[in-house]
Every structure is written in structure tokens, then in C-alpha cells.
C-alpha positions in Angstrom: 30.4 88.1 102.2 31.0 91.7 103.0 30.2 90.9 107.1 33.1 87.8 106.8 35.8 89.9 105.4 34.9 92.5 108.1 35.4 90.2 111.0 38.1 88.5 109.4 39.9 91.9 109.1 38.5 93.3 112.6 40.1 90.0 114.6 42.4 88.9 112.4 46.0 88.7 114.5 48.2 92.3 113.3 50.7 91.0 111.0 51.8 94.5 110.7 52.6 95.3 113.7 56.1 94.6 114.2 58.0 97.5 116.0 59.3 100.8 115.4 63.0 100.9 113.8 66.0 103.3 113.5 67.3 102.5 109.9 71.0 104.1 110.4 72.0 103.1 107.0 74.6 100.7 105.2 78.2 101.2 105.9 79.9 101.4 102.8 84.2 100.1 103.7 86.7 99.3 100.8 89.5 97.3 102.5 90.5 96.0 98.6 92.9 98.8 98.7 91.5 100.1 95.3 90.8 103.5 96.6 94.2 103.7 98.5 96.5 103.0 95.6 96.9 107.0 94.6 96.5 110.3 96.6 93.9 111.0 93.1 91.7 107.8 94.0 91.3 109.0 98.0 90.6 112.3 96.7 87.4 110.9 94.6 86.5 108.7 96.8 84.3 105.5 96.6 83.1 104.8 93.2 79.8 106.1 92.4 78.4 102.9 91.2 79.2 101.7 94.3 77.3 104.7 96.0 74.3 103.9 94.1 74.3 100.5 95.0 74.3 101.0 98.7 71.4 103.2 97.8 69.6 100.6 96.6 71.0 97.9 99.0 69.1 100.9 101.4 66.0 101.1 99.9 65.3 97.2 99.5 66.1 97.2 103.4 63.5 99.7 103.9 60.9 98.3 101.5 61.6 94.8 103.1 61.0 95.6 106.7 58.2 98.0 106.0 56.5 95.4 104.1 57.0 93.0 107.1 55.2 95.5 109.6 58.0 97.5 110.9 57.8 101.5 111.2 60.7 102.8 110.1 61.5 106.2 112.3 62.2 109.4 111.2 65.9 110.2 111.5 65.5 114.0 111.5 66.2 113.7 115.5 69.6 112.8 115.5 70.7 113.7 112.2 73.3 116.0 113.4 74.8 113.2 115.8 74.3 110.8 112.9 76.6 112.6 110.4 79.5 112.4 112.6 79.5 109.1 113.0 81.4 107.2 110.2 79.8 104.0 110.5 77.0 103.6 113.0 77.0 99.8 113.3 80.3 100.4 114.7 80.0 103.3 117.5 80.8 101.9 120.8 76.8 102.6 121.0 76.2 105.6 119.3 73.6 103.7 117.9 71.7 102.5 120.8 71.8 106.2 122.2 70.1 107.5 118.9 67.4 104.7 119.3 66.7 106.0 122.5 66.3 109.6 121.3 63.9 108.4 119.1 62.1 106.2 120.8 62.6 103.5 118.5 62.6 99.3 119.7 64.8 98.2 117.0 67.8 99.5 115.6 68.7 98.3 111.8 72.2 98.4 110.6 75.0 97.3 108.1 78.0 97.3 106.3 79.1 96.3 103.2 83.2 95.7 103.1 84.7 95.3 99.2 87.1 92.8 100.7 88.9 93.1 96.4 87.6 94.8 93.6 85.2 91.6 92.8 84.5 90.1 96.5 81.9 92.0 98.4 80.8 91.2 102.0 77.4 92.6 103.2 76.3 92.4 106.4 73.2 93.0 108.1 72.1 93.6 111.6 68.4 94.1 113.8 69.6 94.8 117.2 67.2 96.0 119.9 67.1 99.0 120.9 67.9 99.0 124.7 70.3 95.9 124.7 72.1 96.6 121.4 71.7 92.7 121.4 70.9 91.2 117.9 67.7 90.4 117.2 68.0 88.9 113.7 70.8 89.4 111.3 73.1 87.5 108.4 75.9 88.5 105.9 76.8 87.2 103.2 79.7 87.3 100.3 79.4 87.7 96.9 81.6 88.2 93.8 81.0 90.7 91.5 80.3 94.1 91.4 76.9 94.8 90.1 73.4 96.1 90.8 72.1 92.3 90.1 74.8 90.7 92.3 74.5 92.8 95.0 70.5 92.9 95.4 71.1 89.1 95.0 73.6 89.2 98.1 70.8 91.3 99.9 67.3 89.4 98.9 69.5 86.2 100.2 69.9 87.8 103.7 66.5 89.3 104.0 64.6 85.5 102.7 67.4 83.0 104.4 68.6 84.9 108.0 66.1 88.2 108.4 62.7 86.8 107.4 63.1 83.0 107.3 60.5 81.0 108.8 61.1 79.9 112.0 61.3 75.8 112.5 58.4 74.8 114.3 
């Protein structure tokens, strides 16, 4: 039993070996104009329950594409260049040039746009890394604004546009 699990294991195709990705992060963009309607509100700025759920939106990303074989890279590299860019899957390429200082094949992005206080749009893109084509990638909208909602919104891209099965 032991020598068939070896040479199952041994010559078994690597379904964990995927690629190495730059994970820049979730753009968090309020275009509801909730944070806009007082000088107080800008001061503050976005909520922190919406903070925390782009921290989560963040980790299920990187548990997700870990658990599908990617490597997600180590941003220490370009952290200095990466916190001055406001939103890196829009930077005229900012993103592609990071990749390449890290050596990466895949670059993962997103952004998540509160279209109103209760309509959220999140969007989510694999690009590769020397194109800045898309690789993968879906969005979705959702109403409501909380944790369940949102990871709802997410698990739907990641199972219906990231990690579908491909028709054969």
C-alpha cells in the first residue's frame, strides 16, 4: 500500500505548481459619496468596517490562490513604490513594473467600488506579469454591507470566473 501511494505521489501531475504571484492588494473606492458629504467624514476616512472587510476580502484571495498552487511573493521589494501608488490595478503599469522587480509571473489585483451606501462592486483581476494581459478575472455586485455579503460577492468570483472548470 505504502509503495502505491509513493509512486502515486512521486508521478502524480503537480497540481501545485501554478506560478508565482504579486498580490498588490484590494482597492478600496467609495464613489456613493458617503465619505464626501462633510469636511468631518473625509477627515475619518473610509469606515473601519469597511477596512476590515477588505482585509478579509484579502485574505480569502490569498488563501484561495495558495490553496490552488500559486506562490504568493513577498512584497517587501517594492514596498516603498507600492505605498505611493493609490490603487495599483490602476497605475498606467506600475504594477507590471513591480512584478518584474520581483520576479513574479502573475500579478493579482482588485478593487472594490461602494457604488451607494448598500451597492458594492468588487472586482478581481490575474494579469500576467510581462503583458499586464488578464489571465483570469470577474466582478461582481452585491447589496449590502456586511462581512457575510461581501465574502459571498468574493467566494462567487473565485468558484464562477477565477477557478471554474474549464468546458471540455
Amino acid at each position: 500500500m505504502r509503495l502505491i501511494l509513493f509512486l502515486f505521489l512521486a508521478f502524480a501531475p503537480a497540481a501545485h505548481a501554478q506560478g508565482t504571484v504579486a498580490f498588490f492588494g484590494l482597492h478600496l473606492e467609495d464613489s456613493s459619496g458617503q465619505t464626501t458629504q462633510s469636511s468631518a467624514l473625509v477627515a475619518e476616512g473610509p469606515d473601519e468596517a469597511d477596512l476590515a472587510r477588505v482585509e478579509m476580502l484579502e485574505a480569502m484571495l490569498a488563501e484561495r490562490f495558495e490553496g490552488e498552487g500559486y506562490a504568493l511573493m513577498d512584497l517587501a521589494p517594492v514596498a516603498e513604490e507600492l505605498e505611493r501608488v493609490s490603487n495599483p490595478a490602476s497605475c498606467y503599469g506600475c504594477d507590471i513594473r513591480m512584478a518584474k522587480t520581483l520576479g513574479a509571473e502573475f500579478i493579482l489585483v482588485g478593487e472594490i467600488n461602494m457604488v451607494s451606501p448598500v451597492l458594492v462592486s468588487i472586482a478581481v483581476q490575474l494579469k500576467d506579469a510581462v503583458s499586464g494581459e488578464i489571465v483570469k478575472g470577474g466582478s461582481v455586485s452585491v447589496r449590502g454591507s456586511t462581512d457575510e455579503i461581501w465574502a459571498r460577492g468574493m467566494r462567487q468570483i473565485l468558484k464562477n470566473r477565477i477557478f471554474r472548470e474549464e468546458d471540455t
